[in-house]
Steps between C-alpha positions, in 0.01 A plus 500: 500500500812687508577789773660810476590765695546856357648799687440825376135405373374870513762607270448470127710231447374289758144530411585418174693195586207424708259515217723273323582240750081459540458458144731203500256367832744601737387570840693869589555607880583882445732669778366875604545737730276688685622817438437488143132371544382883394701500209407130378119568555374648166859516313499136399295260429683182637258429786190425272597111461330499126605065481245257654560364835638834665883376440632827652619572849656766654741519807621776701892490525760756531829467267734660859330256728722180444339314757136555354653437150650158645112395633357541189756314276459205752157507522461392157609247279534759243604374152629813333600813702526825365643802592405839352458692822689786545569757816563862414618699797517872539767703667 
């Protein structure tokens, strides 16, 4: 079974891409972060893993932390990695 990693899985792409990547039996490791936990609960429907076998795993991560980025990439043999995360900064 092939791995993937997506960043930005809260977004609409990402949950999309998600959705797709478990269709074709991927297993998909989703990169959050906990500030947006309000805004994911109840605005998307990503975390109800509809496939068989619960296929879908999330991960805290933040996109400015290189170092925690760097843990999670190594980690994993990850087969595909995507990146649809974004960081929008005020001021």
């Amino acid at each position: 079974m092939k791995k993937a990693l997506v960043t930005g899985i809260t977004g609409q792409d990402g949950s999309y891409l998600a959705e797709l990547l478990l269709g074709k039996g991927y297993e998909v490791w989703g990169l959050y972060e906990e500030a947006r936990r309000s805004t994911r609960e109840g605005s998307t429907t990503f975390m109800r893993d509809p496939h068989e076998g619960g296929k879908l795993r999330l991960v805290y991560g933040d996109l400015t932390d290189g170092g925690n980025l760097t843990s999670i990439l190594n980690d994993m043999q990850w087969d595909e990695v995507y990146n649809l995360g974004a960081r929008a900064t005020c001021g």
